[in-house]
C-alpha positions as a Markdown table, in Angstrom:
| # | Residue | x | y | z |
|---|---|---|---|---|
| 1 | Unk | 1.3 | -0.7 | 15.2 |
| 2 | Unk | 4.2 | 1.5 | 15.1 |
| 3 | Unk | 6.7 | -0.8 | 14.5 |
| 4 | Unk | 4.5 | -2.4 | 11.7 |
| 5 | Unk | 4.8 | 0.7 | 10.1 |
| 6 | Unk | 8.4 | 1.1 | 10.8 |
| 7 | Unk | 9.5 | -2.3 | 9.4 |
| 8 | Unk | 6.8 | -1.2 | 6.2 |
| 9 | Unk | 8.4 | 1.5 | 5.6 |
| 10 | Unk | 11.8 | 0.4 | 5.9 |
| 11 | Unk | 11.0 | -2.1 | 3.0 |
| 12 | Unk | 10.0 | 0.3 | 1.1 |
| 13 | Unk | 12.9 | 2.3 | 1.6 |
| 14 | Unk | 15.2 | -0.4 | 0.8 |
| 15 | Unk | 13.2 | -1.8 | -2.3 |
| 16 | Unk | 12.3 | 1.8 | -4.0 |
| 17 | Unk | 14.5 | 4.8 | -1.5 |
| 18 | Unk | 13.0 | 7.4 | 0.5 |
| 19 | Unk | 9.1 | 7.2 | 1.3 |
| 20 | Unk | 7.1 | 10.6 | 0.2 |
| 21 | Unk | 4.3 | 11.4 | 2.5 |
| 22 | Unk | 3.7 | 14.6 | 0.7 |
| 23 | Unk | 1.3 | 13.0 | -1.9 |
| 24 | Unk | -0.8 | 12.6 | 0.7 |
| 25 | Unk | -4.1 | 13.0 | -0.1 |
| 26 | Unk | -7.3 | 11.6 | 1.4 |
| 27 | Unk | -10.0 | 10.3 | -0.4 |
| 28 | Unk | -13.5 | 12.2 | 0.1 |
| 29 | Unk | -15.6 | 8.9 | 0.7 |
| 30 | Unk | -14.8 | 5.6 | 1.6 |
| 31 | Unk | -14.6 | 3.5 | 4.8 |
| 32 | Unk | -12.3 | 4.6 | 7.8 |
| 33 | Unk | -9.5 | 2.7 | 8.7 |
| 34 | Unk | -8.4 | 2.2 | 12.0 |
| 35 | Unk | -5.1 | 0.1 | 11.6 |
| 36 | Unk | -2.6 | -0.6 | 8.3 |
| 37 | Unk | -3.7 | -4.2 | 8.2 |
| 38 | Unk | -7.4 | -2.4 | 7.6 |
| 39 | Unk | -6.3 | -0.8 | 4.1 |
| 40 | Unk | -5.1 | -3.1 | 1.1 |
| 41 | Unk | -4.4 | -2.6 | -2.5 |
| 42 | Unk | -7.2 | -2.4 | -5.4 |
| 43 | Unk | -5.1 | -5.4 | -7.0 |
| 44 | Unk | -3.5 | -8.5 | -7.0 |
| 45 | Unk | -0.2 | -10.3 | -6.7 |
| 46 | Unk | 1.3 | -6.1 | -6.7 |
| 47 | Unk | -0.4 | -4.9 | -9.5 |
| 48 | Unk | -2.6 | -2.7 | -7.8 |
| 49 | Unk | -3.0 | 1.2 | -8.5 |
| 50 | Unk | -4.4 | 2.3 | -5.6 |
| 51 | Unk | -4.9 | 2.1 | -1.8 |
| 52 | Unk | -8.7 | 0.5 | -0.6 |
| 53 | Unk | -10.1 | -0.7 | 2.6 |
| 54 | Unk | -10.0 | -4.3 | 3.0 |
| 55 | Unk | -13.5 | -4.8 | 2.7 |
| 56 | Unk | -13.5 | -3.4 | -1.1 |
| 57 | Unk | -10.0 | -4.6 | -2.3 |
| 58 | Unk | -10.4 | -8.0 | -4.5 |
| 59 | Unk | -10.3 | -11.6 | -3.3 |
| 60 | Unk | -6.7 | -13.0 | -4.2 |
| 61 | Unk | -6.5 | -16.2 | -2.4 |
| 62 | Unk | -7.1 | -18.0 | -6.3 |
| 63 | Unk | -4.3 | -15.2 | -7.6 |
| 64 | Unk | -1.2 | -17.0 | -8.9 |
| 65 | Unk | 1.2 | -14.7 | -8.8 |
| 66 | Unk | 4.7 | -15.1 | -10.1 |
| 67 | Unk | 6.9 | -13.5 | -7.0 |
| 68 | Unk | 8.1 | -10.8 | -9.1 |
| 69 | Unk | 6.3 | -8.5 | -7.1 |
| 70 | Unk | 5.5 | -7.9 | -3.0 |
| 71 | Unk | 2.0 | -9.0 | -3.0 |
| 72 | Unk | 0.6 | -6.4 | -0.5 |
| 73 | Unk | 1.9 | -3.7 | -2.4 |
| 74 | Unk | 1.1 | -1.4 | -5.5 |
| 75 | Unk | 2.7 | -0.5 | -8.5 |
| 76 | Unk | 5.3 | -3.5 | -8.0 |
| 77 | Unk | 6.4 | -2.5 | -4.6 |
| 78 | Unk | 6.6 | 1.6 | -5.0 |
| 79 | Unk | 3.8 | 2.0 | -3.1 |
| 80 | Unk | 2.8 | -0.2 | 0.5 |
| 81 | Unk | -1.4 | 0.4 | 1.7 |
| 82 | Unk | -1.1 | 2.9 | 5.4 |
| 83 | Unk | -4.1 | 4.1 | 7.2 |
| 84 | Unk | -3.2 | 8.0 | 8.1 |
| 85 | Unk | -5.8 | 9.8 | 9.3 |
| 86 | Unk | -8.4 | 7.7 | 8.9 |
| 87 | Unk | -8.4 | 6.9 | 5.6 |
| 88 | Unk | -6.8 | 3.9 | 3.6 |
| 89 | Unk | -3.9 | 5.9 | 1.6 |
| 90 | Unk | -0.6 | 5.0 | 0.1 |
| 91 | Unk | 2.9 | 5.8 | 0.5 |
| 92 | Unk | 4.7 | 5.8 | -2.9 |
| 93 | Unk | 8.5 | 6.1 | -2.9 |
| 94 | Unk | 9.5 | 9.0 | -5.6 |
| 95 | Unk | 12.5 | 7.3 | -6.7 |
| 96 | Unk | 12.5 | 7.7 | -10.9 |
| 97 | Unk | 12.2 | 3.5 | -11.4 |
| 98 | Unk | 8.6 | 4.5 | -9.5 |
């Protein structure tokens, strides 16, 4: 799991710059997450604009997305879907293009 995260963020740190944890806030309901792969983005093909559990994110096998975007992340890549304590969060790179 760690290096999961480790190769995550260092995507994101190469697409968008540093990672801020600092936004960090977690949700007051939802479903616990145990693992990263348990948390997924509230859209498709990276046009998400938040951080769900897996069970409520949308069914994308029919998307057809263009590749212009990571598909498992939001905002076009500025954000990638973690599970930190518990809960399905995201961590969004402050860069300015983000």
């Amino acid at each position: 799991m760690m290096r999961r995260l480790l190769v995550t963020l260092a995507a994101v740190a190469a697409a968008c710059g540093p990672v801020d944890f600092s936004t960090y806030v977690p949700p007051d309901n939802g479903k616990l997450c145990y693992d990263d792969a348990d948390c997924a983005p509230n859209g498709c093909c990276g046009m998400g604009t938040a951080i769900v559990h897996k069970d409520d994110a949308p069914d994308c096998s029919a998307a057809s997305c263009t590749g212009s975007c990571p598909v498992n992340g939001i905002k076009c890549g500025c954000a990638v879907p973690l599970c930190r304590n518990s809960r399905c969060v995201a961590a969004i790179s402050p860069t300015p293009d983000c």
